[in-house]
VMD Tcl script that draws the C-alpha trace (Angstrom):
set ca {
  {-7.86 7.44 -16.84}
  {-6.13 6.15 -13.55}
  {-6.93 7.50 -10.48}
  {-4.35 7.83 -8.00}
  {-3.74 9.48 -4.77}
  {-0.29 9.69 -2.66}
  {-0.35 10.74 1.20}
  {2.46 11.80 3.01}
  {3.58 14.64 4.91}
  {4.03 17.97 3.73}
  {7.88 17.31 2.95}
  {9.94 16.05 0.49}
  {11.75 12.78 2.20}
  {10.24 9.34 1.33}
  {7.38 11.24 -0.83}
  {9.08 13.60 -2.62}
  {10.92 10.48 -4.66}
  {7.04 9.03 -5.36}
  {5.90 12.71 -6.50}
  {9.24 12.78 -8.72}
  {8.38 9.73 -10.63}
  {4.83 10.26 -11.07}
  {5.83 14.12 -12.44}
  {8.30 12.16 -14.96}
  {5.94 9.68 -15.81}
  {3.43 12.75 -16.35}
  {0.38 11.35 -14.40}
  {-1.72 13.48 -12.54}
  {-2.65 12.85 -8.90}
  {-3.72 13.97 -5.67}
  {-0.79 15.09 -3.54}
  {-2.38 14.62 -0.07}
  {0.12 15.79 2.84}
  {-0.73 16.14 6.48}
  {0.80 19.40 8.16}
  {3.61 18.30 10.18}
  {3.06 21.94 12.58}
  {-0.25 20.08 13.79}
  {0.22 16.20 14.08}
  {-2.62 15.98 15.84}
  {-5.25 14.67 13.06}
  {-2.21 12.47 11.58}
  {-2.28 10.60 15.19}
  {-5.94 10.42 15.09}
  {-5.99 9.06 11.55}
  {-2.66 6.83 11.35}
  {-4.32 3.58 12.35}
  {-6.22 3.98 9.04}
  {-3.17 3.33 7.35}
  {-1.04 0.01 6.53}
  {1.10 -0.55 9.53}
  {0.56 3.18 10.10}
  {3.02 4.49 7.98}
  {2.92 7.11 4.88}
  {3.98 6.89 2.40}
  {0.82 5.21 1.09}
  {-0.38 5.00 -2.51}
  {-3.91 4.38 -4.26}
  {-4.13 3.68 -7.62}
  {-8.05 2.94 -8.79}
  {-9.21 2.32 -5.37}
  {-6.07 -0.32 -4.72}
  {-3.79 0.93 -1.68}
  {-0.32 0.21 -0.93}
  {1.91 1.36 1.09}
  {6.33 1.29 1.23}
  {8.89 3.42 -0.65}
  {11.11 1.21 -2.38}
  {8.09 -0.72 -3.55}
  {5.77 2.02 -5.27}
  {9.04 3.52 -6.98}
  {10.20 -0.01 -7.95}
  {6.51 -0.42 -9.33}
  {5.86 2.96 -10.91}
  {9.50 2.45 -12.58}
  {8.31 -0.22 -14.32}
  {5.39 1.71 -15.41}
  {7.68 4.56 -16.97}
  {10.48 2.21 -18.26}
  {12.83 2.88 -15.90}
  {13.89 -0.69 -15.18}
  {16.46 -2.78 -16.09}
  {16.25 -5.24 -19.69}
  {16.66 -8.72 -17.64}
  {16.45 -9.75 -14.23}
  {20.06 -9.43 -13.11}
  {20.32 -5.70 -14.14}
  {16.92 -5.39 -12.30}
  {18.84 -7.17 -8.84}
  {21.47 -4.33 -9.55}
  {18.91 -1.61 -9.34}
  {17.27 -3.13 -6.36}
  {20.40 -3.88 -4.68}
  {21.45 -0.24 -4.98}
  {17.83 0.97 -3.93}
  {18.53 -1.10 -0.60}
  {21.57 0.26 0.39}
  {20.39 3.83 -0.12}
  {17.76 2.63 2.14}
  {20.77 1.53 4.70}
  {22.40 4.23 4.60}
  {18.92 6.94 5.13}
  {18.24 4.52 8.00}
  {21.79 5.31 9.51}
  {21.09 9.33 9.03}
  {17.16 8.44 10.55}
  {18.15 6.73 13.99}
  {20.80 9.28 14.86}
  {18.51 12.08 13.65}
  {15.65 11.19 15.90}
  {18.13 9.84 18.74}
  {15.73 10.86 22.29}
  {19.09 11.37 24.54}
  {20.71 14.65 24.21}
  {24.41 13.12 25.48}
  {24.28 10.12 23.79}
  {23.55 11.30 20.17}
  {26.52 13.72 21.03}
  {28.17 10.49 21.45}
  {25.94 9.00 17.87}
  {27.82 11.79 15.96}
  {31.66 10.48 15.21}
  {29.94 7.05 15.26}
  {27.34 7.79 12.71}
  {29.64 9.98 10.02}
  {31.89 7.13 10.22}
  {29.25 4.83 9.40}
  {27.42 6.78 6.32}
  {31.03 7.73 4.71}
  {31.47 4.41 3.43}
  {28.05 4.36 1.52}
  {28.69 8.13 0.40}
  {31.88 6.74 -1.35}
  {30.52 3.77 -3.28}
  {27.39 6.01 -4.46}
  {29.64 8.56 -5.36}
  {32.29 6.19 -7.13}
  {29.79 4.60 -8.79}
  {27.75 8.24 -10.39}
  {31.68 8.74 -11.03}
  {32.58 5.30 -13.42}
  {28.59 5.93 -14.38}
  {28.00 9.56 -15.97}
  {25.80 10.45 -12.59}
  {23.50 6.94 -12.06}
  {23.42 4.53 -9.24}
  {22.62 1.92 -11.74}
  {23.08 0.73 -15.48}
  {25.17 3.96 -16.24}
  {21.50 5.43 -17.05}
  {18.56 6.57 -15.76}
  {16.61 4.33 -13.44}
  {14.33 4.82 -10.81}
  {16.66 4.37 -7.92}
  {17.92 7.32 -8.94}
  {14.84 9.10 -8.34}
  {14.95 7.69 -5.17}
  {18.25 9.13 -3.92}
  {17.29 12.73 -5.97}
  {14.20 13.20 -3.82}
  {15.77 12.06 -0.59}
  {19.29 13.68 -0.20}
  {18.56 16.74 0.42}
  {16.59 15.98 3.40}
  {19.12 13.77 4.90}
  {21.76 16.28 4.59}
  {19.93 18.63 6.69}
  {19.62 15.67 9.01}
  {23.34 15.21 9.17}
  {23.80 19.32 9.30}
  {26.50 18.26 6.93}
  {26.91 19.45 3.18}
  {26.96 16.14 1.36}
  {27.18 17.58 -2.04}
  {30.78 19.70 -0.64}
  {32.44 16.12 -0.28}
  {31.31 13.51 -2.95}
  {30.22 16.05 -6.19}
  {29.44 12.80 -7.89}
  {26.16 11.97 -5.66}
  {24.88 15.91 -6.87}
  {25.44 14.76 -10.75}
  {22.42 11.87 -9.69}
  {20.27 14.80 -8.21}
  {21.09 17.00 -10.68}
  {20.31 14.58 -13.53}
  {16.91 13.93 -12.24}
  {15.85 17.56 -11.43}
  {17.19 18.83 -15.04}
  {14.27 17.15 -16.31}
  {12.22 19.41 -17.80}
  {9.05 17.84 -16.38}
  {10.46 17.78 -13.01}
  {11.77 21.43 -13.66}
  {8.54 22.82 -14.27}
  {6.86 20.85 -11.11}
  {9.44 22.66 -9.00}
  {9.21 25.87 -10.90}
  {5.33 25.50 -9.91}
  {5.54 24.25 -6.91}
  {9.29 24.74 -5.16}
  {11.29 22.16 -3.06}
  {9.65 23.53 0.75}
  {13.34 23.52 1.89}
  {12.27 25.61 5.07}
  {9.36 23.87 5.84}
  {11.84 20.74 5.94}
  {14.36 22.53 7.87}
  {11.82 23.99 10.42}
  {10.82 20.23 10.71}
  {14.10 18.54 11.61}
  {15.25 20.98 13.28}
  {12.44 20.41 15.87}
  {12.11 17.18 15.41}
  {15.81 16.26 16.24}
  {15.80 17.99 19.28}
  {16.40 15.10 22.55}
  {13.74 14.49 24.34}
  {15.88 14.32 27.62}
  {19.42 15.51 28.71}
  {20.90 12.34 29.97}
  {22.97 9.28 28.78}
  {22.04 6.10 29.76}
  {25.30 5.05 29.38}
  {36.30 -17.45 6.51}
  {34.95 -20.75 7.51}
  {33.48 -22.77 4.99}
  {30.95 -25.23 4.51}
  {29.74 -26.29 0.90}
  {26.96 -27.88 -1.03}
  {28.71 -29.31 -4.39}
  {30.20 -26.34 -6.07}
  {28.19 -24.64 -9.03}
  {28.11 -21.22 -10.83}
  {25.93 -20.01 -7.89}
  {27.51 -18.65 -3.89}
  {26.11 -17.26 -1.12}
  {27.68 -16.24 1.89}
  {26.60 -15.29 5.37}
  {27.25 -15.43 8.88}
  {27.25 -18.99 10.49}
  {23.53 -18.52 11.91}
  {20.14 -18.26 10.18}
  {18.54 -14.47 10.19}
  {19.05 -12.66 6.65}
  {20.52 -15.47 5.39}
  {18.28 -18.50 5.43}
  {15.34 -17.23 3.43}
  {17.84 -16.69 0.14}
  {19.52 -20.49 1.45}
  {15.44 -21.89 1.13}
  {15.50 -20.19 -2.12}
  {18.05 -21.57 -3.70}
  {17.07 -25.03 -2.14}
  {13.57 -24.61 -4.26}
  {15.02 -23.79 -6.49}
  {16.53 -26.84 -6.76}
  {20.36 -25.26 -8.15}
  {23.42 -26.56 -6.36}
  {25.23 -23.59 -4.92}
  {27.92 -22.86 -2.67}
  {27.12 -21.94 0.99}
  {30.26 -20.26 2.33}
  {29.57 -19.59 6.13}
  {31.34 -16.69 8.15}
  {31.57 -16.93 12.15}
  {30.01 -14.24 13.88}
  {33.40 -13.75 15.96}
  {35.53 -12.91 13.22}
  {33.18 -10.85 10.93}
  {35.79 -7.95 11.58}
  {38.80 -9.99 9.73}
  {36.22 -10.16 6.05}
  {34.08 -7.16 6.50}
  {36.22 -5.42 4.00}
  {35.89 -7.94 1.18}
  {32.46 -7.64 0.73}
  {30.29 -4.46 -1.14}
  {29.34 -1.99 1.43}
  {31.07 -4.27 3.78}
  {27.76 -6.44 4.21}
  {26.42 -10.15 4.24}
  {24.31 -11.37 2.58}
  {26.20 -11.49 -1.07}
  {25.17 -13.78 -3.53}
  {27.23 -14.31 -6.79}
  {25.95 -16.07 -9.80}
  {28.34 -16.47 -12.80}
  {31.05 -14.16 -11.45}
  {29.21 -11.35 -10.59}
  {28.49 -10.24 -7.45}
  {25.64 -8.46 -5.36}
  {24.36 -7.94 -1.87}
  {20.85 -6.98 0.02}
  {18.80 -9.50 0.99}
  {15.63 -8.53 -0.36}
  {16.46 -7.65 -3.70}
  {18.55 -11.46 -4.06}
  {14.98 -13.13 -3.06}
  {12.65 -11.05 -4.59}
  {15.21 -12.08 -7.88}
  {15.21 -15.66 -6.84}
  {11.99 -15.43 -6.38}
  {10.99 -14.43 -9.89}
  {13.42 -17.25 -11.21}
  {11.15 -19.79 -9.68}
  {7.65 -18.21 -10.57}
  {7.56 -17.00 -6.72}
  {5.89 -13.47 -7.71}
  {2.89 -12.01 -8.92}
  {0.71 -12.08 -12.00}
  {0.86 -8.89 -12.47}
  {2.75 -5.64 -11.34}
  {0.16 -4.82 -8.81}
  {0.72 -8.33 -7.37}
  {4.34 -7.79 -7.34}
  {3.86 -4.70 -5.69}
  {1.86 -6.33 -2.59}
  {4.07 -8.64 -2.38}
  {7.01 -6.07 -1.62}
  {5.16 -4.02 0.39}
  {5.21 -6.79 2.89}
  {8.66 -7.91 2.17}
  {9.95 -4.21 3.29}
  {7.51 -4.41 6.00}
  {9.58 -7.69 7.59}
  {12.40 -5.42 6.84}
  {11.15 -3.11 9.07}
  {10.95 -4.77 11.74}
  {13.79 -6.51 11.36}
  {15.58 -3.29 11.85}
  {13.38 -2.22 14.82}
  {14.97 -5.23 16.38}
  {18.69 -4.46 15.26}
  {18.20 -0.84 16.76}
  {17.65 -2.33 19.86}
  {19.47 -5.55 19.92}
  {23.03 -3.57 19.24}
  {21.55 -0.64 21.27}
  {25.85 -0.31 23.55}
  {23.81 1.34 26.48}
  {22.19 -0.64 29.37}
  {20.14 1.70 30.42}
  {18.83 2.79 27.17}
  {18.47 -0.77 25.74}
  {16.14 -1.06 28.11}
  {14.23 1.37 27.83}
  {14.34 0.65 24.62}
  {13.20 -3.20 25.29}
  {9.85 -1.89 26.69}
  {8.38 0.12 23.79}
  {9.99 -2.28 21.48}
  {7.92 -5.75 23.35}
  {5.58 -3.90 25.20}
  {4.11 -1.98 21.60}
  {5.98 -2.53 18.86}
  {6.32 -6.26 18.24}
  {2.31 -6.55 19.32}
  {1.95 -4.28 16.64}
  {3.59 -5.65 13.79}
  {2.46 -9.26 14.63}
  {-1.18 -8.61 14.91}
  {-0.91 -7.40 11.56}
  {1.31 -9.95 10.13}
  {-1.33 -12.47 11.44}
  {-5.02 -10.84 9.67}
  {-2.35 -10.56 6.09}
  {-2.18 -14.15 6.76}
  {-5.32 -15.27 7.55}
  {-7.08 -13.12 4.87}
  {-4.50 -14.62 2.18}
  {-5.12 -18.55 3.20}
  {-1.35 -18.85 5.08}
  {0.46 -16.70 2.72}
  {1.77 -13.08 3.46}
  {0.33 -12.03 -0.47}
  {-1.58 -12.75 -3.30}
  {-3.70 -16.10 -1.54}
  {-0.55 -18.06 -2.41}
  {2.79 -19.00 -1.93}
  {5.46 -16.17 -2.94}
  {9.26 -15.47 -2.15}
  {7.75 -13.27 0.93}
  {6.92 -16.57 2.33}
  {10.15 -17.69 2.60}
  {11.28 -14.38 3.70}
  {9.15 -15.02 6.66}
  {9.68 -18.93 7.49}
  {13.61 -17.95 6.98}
  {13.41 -15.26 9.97}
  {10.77 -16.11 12.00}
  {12.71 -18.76 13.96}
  {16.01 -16.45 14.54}
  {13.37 -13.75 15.43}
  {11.28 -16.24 17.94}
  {14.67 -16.68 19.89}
  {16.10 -13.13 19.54}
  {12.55 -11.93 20.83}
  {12.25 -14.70 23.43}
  {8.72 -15.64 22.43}
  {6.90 -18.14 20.43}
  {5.97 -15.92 17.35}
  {3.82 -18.85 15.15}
  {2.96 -20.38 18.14}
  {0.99 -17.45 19.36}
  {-0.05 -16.72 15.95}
  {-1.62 -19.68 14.03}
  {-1.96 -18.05 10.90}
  {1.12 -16.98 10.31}
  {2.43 -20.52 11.79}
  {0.68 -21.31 9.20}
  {3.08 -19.36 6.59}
  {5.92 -21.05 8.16}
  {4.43 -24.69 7.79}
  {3.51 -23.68 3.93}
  {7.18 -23.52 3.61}
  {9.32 -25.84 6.07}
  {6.60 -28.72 4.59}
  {8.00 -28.54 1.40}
  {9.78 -31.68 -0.10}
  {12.90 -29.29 -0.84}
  {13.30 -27.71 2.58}
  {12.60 -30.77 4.18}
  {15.85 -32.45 2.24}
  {17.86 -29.32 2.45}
  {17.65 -29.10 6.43}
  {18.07 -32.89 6.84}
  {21.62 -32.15 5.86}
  {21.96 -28.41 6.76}
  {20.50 -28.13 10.52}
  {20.41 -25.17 12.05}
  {22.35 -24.98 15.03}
  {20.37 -24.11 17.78}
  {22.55 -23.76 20.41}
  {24.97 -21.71 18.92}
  {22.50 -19.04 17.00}
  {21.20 -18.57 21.13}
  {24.73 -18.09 22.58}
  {25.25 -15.65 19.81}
  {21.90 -13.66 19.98}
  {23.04 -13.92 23.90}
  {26.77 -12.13 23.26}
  {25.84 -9.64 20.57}
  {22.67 -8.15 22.44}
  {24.91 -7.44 25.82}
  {25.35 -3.73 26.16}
  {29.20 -2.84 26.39}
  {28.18 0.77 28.39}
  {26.61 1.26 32.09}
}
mol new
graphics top color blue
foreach p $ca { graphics top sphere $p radius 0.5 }
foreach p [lrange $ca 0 end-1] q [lrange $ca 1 end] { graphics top cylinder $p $q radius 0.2 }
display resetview
């Protein structure tokens, strides 16, 4: 009999979605939650964890931590994946824009500046509607699923999450797109999930009492298509004009080996195409007319295509643990980066350089040196290239000399930029230095005193 242990806070959010799936997939476990009216032992204690963060999951004395990746995992576990890889991409894809949009809800919730999320509000409904009408559309043209017009585990994910970010937005989600309800409501009909709740009910005060303190500011002041192809094949990608999300799926694809289509967007006129693309976002990869976007679900697919993943589901699991932990920070950066206030970006700057980065990197650099110059599993994996794709943009975006400073995870880089492939593919496809810094240079300037 497994053993297995989940830790998290005593609220639904992130967790609840794990608990969901492990009540559905009727294995027992210990539900471990700190109490968010005394933080004081989960500050104590949080080091203990991966990166700090909770969720974490133990299965058999093996710990893991990241959302999307224990419900991607567990899903397979309980049959609720896709039957090839493609309609697995689909689920994942969908998985990582629910993650985009909960992010959206997330920074305005826990905005410090009293004025300034006053400010957040227009700007952040007008953000979130779009992804509320494609999830809702889609449960609509799907009998209530996100994915595969049947039940999956991303829609576990959004069932034990959208309550929670509702109360976040004060705003009755449900009232507006009835279709996104059908996807809770076809989870928590379940009878196994019924009779958890009937046992042991949704804590909706707890949660309320929660964000409700939680969201308060901290202070009461406002810091105020071009083109350029390989030879065309069944496969496209297309991006912005500089390397970030883009590259690591581009290295891909050169391992791979496949001619594809690289159709390049600039920067400056992203506004003029934004519309064209699903949930108005690059990267979108296509592959025999059909079409999907998120970055990490298109490598971690690529990545299976060329025996970049794991042996085994545990395996697989690591290694997306650490792909959603890049993605992390990734978005730490774009928080601040974009951040319209000059004032705030920079007090935003200092935590983000002075603690966060240091952070992250130091343990970015023991993964690597414990796995031999790979991010997972001793050996080289799509992560890999996740990392070598970014790390550059990232050096210059952070003005530091990330694998420099860091040899093991230098070392990652070299594992990848050494290889006959990438070495061919940027001999003809240089990245253009220059421009990616003049860029990084106009988008990070704050617009606001």
């Amino acid at each position: 009999m497994e053993s297995i242990k989940l830790t998290y806070f005593d609220l639904p959010a992130r967790g609840e979605c794990i608990r969901l799936l492990l009540i559905y997939g009727e294995k027992e476990f210990d539900d471990i939650t700190y109490d968010t009216d005394d933080l004081d032992i989960w500050r104590q204690e949080k080091n203990a964890y991966p990166f700090g963060q909770l969720p974490v999951y133990e299965e058999d004395g093996r710990v893991t931590h990241q959302t999307v990746a224990i419900l991607r995992y567990l899903g397979k576990k309980f049959g609720l994946i896709g039957e090839n890889d493609w309609e697995n991409l689909e689920i994942d894809s969908m998985a990582d824009n629910f993650t985009d949009f909960a992010l959206h809800v997330i920074d305005y919730h826990y905005e410090p500046s009293a004025k300034l999320k006053a400010k957040k509000r227009e700007v952040i409904l007008t953000k979130v509607t779009p992804f509320l009408k494609v999830f809702d559309d889609i449960s609509k043209e799907s009998g209530g699923y996100l994915a595969l017009k049947r039940l999956t585990w991303v829609d576990f994910y959004l069932a034990g999450f959208i309550d929670y970010l509702s109360l976040m937005l004060n705003t009755n989600i449900f009232q507006s797109y009835p279709n996104i309800k059908t996807i809770r409501n076809n989870v928590f009909s379940l009878p196994s999930i019924e009779d958890w709740y009937n046992k042991q009910p949704f804590k909706i005060k707890l949660a309320e009492q929660w964000i409700n303190r939680s969201g308060v500011p901290k202070y009461d002041f406002c810091d105020e298509l071009l083109t350029q192809r390989t030879n065309m094949s069944n496969c496209k990608l297309t991006y912005f004009d500089v390397p970030a999300l883009g590259e690591p799926i581009r290295l891909l694809l050169a391992y791979i080996g496949d001619e594809f289509e690289n159709v390049t967007i600039s920067m400056y006129k992203w506004t003029e195409y934004k519309q064209l693309f699903p949930f108005g976002q690059v990267p979108v990869y296509e592959e025999n007319g059909k079409i999907v976007n998120q970055s990490v679900a298109i490598m971690r697919y690529l990545g299976k295509k060329c025996g970049l993943v794991g042996n085994d589901d545990w395996e697989n699991l690591e290694i997306d643990s650490i792909g959603d932990t890049i993605k992390d920070l990734q978005h730490k950066f774009v928080c601040v980066h974009f951040e319209k206030s000059a004032s705030s970006q920079k007090r935003l700057k200092e935590t983000f350089y002075n603690e966060t980065v240091p952070y992250y990197l130091e343990r970015f650099e023991k993964i690597a040196n414990e796995n031999g110059g790979h991010l997972a599993i001793k050996r080289l994996t799509w992560v890999d290239f996740y990392w070598a794709g970014v790390v550059t943009y990232l050096s210059w975006a952070f003005k530091m000399d990330i694998s420099g400073n860091n040899p093991n995870l230098n070392m990652v880089q070299r594992n990848v930029l050494n290889l006959r492939s990438i070495k061919k593919w940027y001999e003809t496809n240089p990245i253009n230095e220059s421009y990616t810094k003049e860029w990084i240079e106009f988008s990070g300037t704050p617009t606001l005193p």
